[in-house]
Every structure is written in C-alpha cells, then in structure tokens.
N, C-alpha and C positions, 0 to 999 in steps of 0.2 A: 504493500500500500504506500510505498516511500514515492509513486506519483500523483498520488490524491490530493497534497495541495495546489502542486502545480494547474491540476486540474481544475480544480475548484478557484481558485486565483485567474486561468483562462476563462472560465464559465462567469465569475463576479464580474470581470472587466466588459467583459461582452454585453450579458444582459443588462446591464446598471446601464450602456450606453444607448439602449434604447428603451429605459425604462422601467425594468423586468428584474425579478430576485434572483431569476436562475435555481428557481426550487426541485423543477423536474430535470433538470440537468443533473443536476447535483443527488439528486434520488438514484437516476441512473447509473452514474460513476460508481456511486458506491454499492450499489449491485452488482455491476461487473466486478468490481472489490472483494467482493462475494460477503459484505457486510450482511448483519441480522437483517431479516427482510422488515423484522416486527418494528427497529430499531431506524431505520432508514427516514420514516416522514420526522421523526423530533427532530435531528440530524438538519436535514433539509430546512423545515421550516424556520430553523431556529436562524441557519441561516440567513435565508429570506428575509428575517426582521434584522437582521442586520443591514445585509444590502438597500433593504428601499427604505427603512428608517430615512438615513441620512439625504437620500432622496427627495421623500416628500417633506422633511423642513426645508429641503431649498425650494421646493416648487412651493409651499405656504410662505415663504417669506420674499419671492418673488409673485406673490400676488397670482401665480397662475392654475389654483385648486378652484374649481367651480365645487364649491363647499354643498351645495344643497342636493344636484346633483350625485354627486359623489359619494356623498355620504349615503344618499337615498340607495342607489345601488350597493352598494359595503355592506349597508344592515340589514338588504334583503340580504344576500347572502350570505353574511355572516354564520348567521342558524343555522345555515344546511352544511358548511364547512365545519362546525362543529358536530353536527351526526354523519358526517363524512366521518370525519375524525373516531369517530362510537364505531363506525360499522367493522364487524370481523372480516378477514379476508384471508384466505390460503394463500401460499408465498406463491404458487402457480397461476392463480387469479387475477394477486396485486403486480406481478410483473408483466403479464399480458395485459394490462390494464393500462398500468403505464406506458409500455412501448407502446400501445396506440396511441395514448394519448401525446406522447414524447414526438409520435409523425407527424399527427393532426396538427401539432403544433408547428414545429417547422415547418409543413404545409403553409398554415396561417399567415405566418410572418411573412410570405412572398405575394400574399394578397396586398391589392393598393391601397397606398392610410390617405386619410386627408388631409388638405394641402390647410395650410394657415388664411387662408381668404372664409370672406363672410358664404357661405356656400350652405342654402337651405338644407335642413334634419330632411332624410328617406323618410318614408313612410314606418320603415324598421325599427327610428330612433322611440318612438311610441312604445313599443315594448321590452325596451331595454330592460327593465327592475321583473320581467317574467324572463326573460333570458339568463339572467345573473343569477335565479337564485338554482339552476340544476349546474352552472361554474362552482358556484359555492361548493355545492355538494360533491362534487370531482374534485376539486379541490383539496377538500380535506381529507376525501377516500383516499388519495394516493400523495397527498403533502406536500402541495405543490400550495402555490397561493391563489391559480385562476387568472393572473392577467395577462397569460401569453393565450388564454382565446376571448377572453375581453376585448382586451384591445380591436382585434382584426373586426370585430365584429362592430365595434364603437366607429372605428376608420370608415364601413361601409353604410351603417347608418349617417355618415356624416353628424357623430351624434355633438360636433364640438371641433372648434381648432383643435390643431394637430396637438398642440404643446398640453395646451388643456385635459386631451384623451391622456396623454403620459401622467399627468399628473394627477387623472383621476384611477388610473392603472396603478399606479404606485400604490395611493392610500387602499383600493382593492386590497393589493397584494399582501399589506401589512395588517389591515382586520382581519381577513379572512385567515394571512398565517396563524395570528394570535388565536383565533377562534380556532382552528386545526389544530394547535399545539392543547388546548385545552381539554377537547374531545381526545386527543393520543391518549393524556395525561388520566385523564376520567375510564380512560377504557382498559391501560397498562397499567396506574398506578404511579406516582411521585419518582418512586427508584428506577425506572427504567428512563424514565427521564435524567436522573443521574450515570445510570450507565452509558447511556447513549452518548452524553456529553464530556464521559469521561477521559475519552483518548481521543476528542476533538477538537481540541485547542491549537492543532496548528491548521486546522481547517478553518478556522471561525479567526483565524487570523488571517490568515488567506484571501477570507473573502472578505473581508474589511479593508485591507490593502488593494485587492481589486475593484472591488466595485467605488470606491475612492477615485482610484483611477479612470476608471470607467467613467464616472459622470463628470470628472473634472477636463479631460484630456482625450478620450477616445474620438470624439464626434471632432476635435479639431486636426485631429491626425487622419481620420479614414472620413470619406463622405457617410451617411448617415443608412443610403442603399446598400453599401458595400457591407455595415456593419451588419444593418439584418440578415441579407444572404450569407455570412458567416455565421450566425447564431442561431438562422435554421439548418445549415450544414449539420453543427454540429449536434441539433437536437435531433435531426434526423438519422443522425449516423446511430447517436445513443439508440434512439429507439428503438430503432431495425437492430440496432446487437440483442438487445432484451428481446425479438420477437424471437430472433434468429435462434438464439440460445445457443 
C-alpha cells in the first residue's frame, strides 16, 4: 500500500480542481489495496470532508454559494445519504456497485457544464430536490458524497452559472459526506471508525496537500476541459478495475 498516498494526493488534486472530494476514487484505490471492504466509505468520506471543507469556505467567502438553493438540495439528500450509510451490503455487491457507479461517473464528467452567461433553467432544473435525494442515497451506500453526478446533471438543467453549480456541488458533497459518515458510524459502531482511521494519517495528509493544490493552482496550470477529461480517465479506469476484478 506504500502507493496509496501518492494516489490519493493525484485523486485530491484533481477532483478539488473541478470541485469534487474524490470520495469514489478514493473508495476504489483502496479496494484495489485490497483494504476492509466494510472499512473503505469512513476512509473515503472522511476524506471528502477534508477536500471540499476548504472549498466551500472559499466559495462562501467569495460570495458564490447560492445558499437557498443549495442548501434546499443538501437536506433533501442528506436523509437518504444517511440510510445509505445504514444499509448492509456484501463486499460483492458494494464493489459492483461502485465500479458502476465509479463509470457513470466519468461518463458524467465529459457531459457539457454551463457556461457563466445568464442562460435560462431546462425545464429539468424544476426537479432538481426529486433528483438529489436517490444521489443522496448512493451516496452514502457506497461513501462517496454525490457531486460527481450532481453536478452533470445541474450543468444540463442549466440549473445556475457554472461557478455557482461548483459551489453548490461542494456544500452537496460535504452534508451528504457528514450524513454518510454518521449512518457508517450508526451501523458499525464508534471503533470501526477508529480502526478505519487508524493507519490513515498519511492519506488524510495526502489529500489535504492535494486538494490545497488542486483548488489553488490546478485550473491555472491545465485549462479546466483538460482537467475533467483527466479525472474521468481516471474514475473510469478505477471502475472498470472493480468490474473487471
């Protein structure tokens, strides 16, 4: 496992740069790792609230959280990210589960987002908060956070300037993490949350140093296209390993 940070470090810098915790990336890695299958979403999400923490206080103190919005979709989902979080799963289940969803996702991400113009809501953006709340609940099934298919979906509703979706993606990603970790917590018990987190401190350092990177530096280094077709490369490649076996 002496590549797991570096990993996790490539996966924070990526997703932070367009957004995103990198929670199903990071699930995947450490299954290939051949980590506790039971133990992988505390891991991940714990993550995750690392990465877009720091996120969404720059997008609230840049002014660009469309707060009512955002929030209204979060706390639908919240709920269902937490009995995500409850529901039992066989290690055979949750890893097919994931490498779909780990494709779907990179899939996602090479869908068209929208552009920063005043550019009328689809008819789609109507039912955004019915859409969120079965994200929620995949979310926490497999301890991810939900805004790597948020987002694609928010992009096509034109539900919001582009920067606006990020940073309603972000605060997603960070309720829904917390609400996932709770449900873990509720369903394994306080110590498995200590074991989980027990020989992950150079992970959780990892991905502090990356996703840092990621949101301060990335986007002025690569154009913004370039970084999402890297970041579904590499959610796709995880995936397909988890189908492939």
């Amino acid at each position: 496992m002496d590549w797991l940070p570096a990993g996790f470090f490539a996966t924070a810098l990526l997703y932070a740069s367009v957004g995103f915790g990198g929670g199903s990336t990071y699930n995947a890695l450490l299954a290939l790792a051949g980590f506790d299958y039971r133990l992988l979403p505390l891991v991940a999400l714990t993550c995750n609230v690392v990465v877009v923490t720091g996120g969404t206080i720059r997008f609230a103190r840049a002014g660009a959280v469309p707060w009512r919005g955002a929030l209204a979709l979060s706390l639908v989902a919240a709920p269902l990210a937490f009995l995500g979080g409850l529901t039992p799963l066989r290690e055979a289940t949750f890893l097919f589960i994931l490498g779909l969803s780990l494709v779907a996702a990179g899939l996602a991400l090479l869908l068209p987002r929208a552009s920063e113009g005043a550019e009328p809501p689809a008819r789609l953006a109507r039912y955004m908060a019915v859409i969120a709340a079965p994200l929620g609940y995949l979310a926490g099934l497999v301890g991810i956070g939900g805004g790597i298919f948020l987002a694609p979906v928010l992009h096509l509703a034109r539900w919001d300037a582009a920067r606006r979706i990020a940073a309603t993606t972000s605060l997603f990603i960070l309720i829904n993490s917390l609400a996932g970790i709770a449900g873990q917590l509720a369903k394994n018990g306080p110590e498995r949350f200590a074991e989980a987190l027990s020989g992950a401190l150079p992970l959780l350092v990892a991905v502090v140093l990356g996703g840092q990177l990621g949101s301060l530096l990335a986007l002025r280094l690569l154009p913004e296209r370039v970084i999402r077709w890297l970041t579904a490369a590499l959610t796709i490649w995880a995936g397909s390993r988890l189908l492939i076996g």
